[in-house]
N, C-alpha and C positions, 0 to 999 in steps of 0.2 A: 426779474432781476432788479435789484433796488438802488438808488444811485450811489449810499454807502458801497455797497460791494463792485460796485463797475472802479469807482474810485480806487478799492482797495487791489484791484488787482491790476490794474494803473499804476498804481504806485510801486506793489511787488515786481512787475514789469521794467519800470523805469531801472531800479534800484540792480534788480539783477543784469539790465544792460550795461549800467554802470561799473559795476563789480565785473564782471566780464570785460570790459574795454580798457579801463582805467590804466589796468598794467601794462596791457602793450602802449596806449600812448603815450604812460612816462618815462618805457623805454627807447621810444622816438623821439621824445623831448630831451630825454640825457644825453645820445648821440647824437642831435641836432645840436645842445648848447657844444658839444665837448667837438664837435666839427670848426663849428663856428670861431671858436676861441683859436684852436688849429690853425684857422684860415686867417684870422685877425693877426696871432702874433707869427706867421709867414709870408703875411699877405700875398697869398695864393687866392687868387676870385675864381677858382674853374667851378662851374655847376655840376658837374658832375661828382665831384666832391664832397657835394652837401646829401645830393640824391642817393648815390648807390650805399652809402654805409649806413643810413637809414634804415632802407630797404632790406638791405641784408639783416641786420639787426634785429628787426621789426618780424622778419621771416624766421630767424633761429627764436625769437621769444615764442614765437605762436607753435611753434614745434615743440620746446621747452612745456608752455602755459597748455598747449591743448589739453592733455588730460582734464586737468581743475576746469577747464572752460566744459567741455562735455558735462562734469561731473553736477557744476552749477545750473547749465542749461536742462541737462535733464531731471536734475532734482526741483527746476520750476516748473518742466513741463508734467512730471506726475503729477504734482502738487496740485494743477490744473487737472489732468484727468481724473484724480482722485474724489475732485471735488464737484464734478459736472451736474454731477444729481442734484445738488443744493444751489447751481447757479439756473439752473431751469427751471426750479420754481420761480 
């Protein structure tokens, strides 16, 4: 295996982690700013406040997103068994 290709499948890795995650944390970062603002102009400080709608959130995205995440995940992991013959030389 040549250091070009450890690289490149590094970097396909990275990229598809990214692409996979990115959605649900920007929709924990929406309902995080959109709490906080909530909290600011009620000034209301309970912590639980900030946590459960998050969480809930973050849980119906992944419900939502699973399909496409599966669909990404296993279209890197063929791609990978597809290819195994040529990373063992």
């Amino acid at each position: 295996m040549s250091p070009e290709l450890v690289l490149e499948l590094s970097r396909q890795a990275v990229k598809v982690t990214l692409l996979v995650s990115l959605p649900i944390l920007g929709i924990g970062l929406v309902v995080g700013i959109l709490v906080s603002l909530f909290q600011a102009a009620t000034q209301i400080q309970e912590m639980t406040l900030t946590f459960v709608p998050k969480i809930v959130s973050i849980f119906v995205g992944l419900l939502l997103l699973l399909p496409w995440i599966m669909h990404q995940l296993m279209g890197f992991t063929l791609e990978i068994l597809g290819n195994l013959p040529r990373y063992i030389r």
